[in-house]
N, C-alpha and C positions, 0 to 999 in steps of 0.2 A: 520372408524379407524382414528385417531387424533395424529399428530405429537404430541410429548410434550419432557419432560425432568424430569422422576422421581427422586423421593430425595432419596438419598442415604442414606440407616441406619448410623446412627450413636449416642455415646453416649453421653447423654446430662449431661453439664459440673455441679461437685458437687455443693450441696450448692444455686442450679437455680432453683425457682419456675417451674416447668414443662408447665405452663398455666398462663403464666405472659401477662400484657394486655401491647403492642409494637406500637409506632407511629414512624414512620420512613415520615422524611418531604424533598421530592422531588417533586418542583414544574413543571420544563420544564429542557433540551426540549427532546425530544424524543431518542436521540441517550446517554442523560444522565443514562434518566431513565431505557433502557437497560441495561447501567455499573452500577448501583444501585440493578437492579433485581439480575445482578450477584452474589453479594454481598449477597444479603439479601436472595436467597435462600440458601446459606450455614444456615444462622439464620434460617432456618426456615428447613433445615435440622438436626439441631441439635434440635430444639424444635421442634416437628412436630403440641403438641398442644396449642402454645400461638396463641395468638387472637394478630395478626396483622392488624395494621390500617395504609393506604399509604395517606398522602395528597398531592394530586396531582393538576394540572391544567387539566382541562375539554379537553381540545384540546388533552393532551398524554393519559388519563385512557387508553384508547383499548391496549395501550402496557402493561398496567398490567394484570399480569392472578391473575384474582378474583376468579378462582374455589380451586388453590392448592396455590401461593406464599403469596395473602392476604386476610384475610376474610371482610374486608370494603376499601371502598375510598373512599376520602372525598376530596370534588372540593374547594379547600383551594384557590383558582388563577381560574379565568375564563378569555376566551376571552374578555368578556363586560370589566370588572373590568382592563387588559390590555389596553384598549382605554383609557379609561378613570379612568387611575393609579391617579393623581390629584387632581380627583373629591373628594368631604367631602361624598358623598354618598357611592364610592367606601372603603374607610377607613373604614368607620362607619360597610359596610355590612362585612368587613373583619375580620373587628375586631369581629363584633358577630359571625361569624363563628367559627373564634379563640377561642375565649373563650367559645364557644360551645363545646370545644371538651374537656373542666375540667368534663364534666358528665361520660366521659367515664373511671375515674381512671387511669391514664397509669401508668406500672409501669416505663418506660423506656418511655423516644423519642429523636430520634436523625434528627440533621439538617443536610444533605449531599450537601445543597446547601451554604449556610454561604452565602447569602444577606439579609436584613434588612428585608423585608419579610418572611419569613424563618424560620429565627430569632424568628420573632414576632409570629410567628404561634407556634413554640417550647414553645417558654417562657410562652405564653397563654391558652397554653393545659392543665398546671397543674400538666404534667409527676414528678411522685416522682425525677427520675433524667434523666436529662437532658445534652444530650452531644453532643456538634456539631464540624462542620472539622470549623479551623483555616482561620479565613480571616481578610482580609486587610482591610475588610470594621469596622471603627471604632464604629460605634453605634451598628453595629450586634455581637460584640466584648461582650459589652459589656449586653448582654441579657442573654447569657445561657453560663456556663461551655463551656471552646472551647479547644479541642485536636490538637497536630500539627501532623496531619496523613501522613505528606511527601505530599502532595497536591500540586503540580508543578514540584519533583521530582521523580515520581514515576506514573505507569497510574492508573488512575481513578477506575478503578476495584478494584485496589491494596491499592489505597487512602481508600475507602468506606469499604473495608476490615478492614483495620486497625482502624479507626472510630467504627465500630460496634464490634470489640473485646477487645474494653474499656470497655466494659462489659463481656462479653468472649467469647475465643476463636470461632470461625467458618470460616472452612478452603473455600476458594473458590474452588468451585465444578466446574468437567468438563463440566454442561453446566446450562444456567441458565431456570429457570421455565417460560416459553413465555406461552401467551394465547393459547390452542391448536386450532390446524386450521385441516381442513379437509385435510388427505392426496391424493393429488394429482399432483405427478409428471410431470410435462409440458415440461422440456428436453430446457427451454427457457430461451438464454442470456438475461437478464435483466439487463439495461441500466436506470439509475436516473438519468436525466436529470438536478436537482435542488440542491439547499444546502439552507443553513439557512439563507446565509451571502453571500454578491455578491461578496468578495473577496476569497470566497472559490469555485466559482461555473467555469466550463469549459463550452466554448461556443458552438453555436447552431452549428456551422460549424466542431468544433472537433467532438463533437457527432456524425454528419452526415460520417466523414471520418470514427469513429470506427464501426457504425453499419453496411457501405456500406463492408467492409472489413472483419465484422464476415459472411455477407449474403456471398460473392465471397468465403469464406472459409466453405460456409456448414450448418451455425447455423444459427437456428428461432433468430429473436432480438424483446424481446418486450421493447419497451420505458414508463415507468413510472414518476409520478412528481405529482407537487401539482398544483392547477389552476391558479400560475404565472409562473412557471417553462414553459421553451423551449419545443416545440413539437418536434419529430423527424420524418418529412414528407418523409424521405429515402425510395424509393420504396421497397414495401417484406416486410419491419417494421409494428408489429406492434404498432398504436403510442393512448396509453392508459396515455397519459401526460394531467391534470385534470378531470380525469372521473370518479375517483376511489377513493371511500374512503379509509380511513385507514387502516378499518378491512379487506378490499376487497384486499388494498396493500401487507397486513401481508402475506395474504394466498396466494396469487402469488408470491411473495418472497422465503416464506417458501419450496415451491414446486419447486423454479427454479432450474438449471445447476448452473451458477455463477450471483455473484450480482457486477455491475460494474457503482463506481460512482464516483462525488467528497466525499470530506467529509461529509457524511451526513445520516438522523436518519437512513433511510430502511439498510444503510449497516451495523450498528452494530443491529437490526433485522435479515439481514442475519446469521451475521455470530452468532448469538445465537442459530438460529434455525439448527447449522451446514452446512451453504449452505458457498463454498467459496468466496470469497471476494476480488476483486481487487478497490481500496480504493487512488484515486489521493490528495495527501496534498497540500496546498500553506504554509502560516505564522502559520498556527496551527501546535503545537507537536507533531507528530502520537505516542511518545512514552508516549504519556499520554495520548491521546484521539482517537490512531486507534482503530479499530473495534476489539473489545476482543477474543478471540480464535487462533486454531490450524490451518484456514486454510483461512490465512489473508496475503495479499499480499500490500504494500505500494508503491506506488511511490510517490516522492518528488522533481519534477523538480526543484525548488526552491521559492520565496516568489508569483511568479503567477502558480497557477494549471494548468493553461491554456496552458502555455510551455511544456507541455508535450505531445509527438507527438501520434497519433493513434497505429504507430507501437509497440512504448514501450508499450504500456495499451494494446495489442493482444499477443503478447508478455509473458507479467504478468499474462494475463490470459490463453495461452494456454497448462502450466502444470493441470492445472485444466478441460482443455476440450480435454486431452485425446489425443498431438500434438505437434507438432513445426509447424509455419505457413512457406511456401517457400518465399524466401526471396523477388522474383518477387511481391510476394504479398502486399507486405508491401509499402505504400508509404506515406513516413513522409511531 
């Protein structure tokens, strides 16, 4: 049996080719292209039969579900091509991908990312029209048709929505179309240890106070991350902090109790696949880039994440674990 998020009937809007060929251009990074699937499974609920094409970067595809939300992706951005952005050889391979992708007719593609990259992947596809979110970036401006989606005032879900219904309507759906993973309930606090950006991440030391704290209070803690992310060597933990790929993340993720992190991709993962979500901010917006759903919890110490004590983050998470912790417990 396989977790997922079926699409919800609905009527496809007058006047719409039913089998229209869709390039939607989302490069990185991970927790984006979550708030994008949001999005785009409403599209693809109201059209159940257009042929969707995602161009993505190599590093994120595993978060696209290739069975139900797209029927191609296409690695428009690789890790290699990242090192070495610069290079005349990186350009050159980019560009012919780009314009690789005029074979495919589109009737529509839109840019959800608006950098110059992007940009140029839209422009080069050939898409009869073309429409991308509003950005600051001058030369990406100027490449394709650009919409002001509310993009800084409003959260990213909600931006990418209003982008995609420049062409029409599609309401954003209760949950979005995630790769399906094997169901398998683990009952396990799961702690992210990492983030994208060193000014969003909490240290190896808070970590160790919230997992020692959920262990004294009853709950399994497994520790996840990517292979520079912080270990959690907290005795009783388990600490699966670089061991685990992506795919392997999702489906531990997908399975836990609560997913508990700084800002970062597994927890808007989480909370797509309905698992709750306690979600630490520093200088980023959470009302533009928290983790999208019903059962998201935010703290916001203020411009360091870090300032945030163990107590409040056990705290935020134990409406979700079925509690109030005793106050003894608690040491900030």
């Amino acid at each position: 049996m396989a977790l997922d998020a079926r699409p919800v009937e609905e009527c496809p809007p007058e006047g719409v080719d039913l089998k229209p060929k869709i390039l939607v251009v989302r490069f990185s990074a991970m927790g984006d292209c979550v708030m994008a699937a949001w999005a785009l499974t409403g599209l693809r609920n109201v059209l159940p039969q257009a042929h969707i094409t995602w161009a993505a970067m190599d590093r994120f595809a595993p978060v696209i579900d290739r069975s139900r939300l797209v029927d191609d992706v296409v690695f428009a951005d690789t890790a290699a091509w990242k090192r070495r952005r610069a290079a005349p050889t990186t350009w050159l391979a980019q560009f012919r991908t780009f314009a690789g992708l005029r074979k495919e007719g589109f009737d529509v593609g839109f840019d959800l990312q608006g950098q110059v990259k992007t940009a140029l992947c839209l422009r080069l596809s050939g898409a009869k029209r073309r429409i991308a979110t509003q950005t600051a970036d001058g030369m990406a401006r100027r490449l394709n048709p650009a919409f002001d989606c509310l993009s800084g005032s409003v959260h990213e879900v909600e931006a990418a929505h209003r982008l995609l219904s420049q062409w029409h309507e599609c309401p954003i759906p209760a949950k979005p179309l995630m790769p399906p993973v094997h169901e398998m309930p683990n009952g396990q606090v799961v702690i992210q240890t990492g983030s994208g950006h060193p000014h969003k991440k909490l240290s190896q030391g808070r970590w160790h106070q919230v997992a020692k704290e959920l262990l004294t209070l009853g709950f399994p803690v497994t520790a996840i991350g990517g292979p520079g992310d912080d270990p959690v060597y907290t005795e009783g933990v388990t600490n699966l902090v670089g061991q685990l790929s992506l795919e392997k993340s999702l489906n531990l993720v997908a399975n836990c109790r609560i997913h508990i992190s700084a800002d970062t991709g597994t927890a808007h993962a989480a909370s797509a696949y309905g698992v709750p979500v306690v979600t630490v901010f520093g200088r980023t917006d959470p009302n533009r880039y928290r983790p999208f759903g019903p059962q998201t919890t935010v703290i916001r110490p203020g411009p360091d994440p870090d300032a945030v004590t163990a107590g409040e983050i056990i705290r935020a998470a134990m409406p979700y674990l079925g509690g109030r912790p005793s106050a003894s417990l608690l040491v900030d």
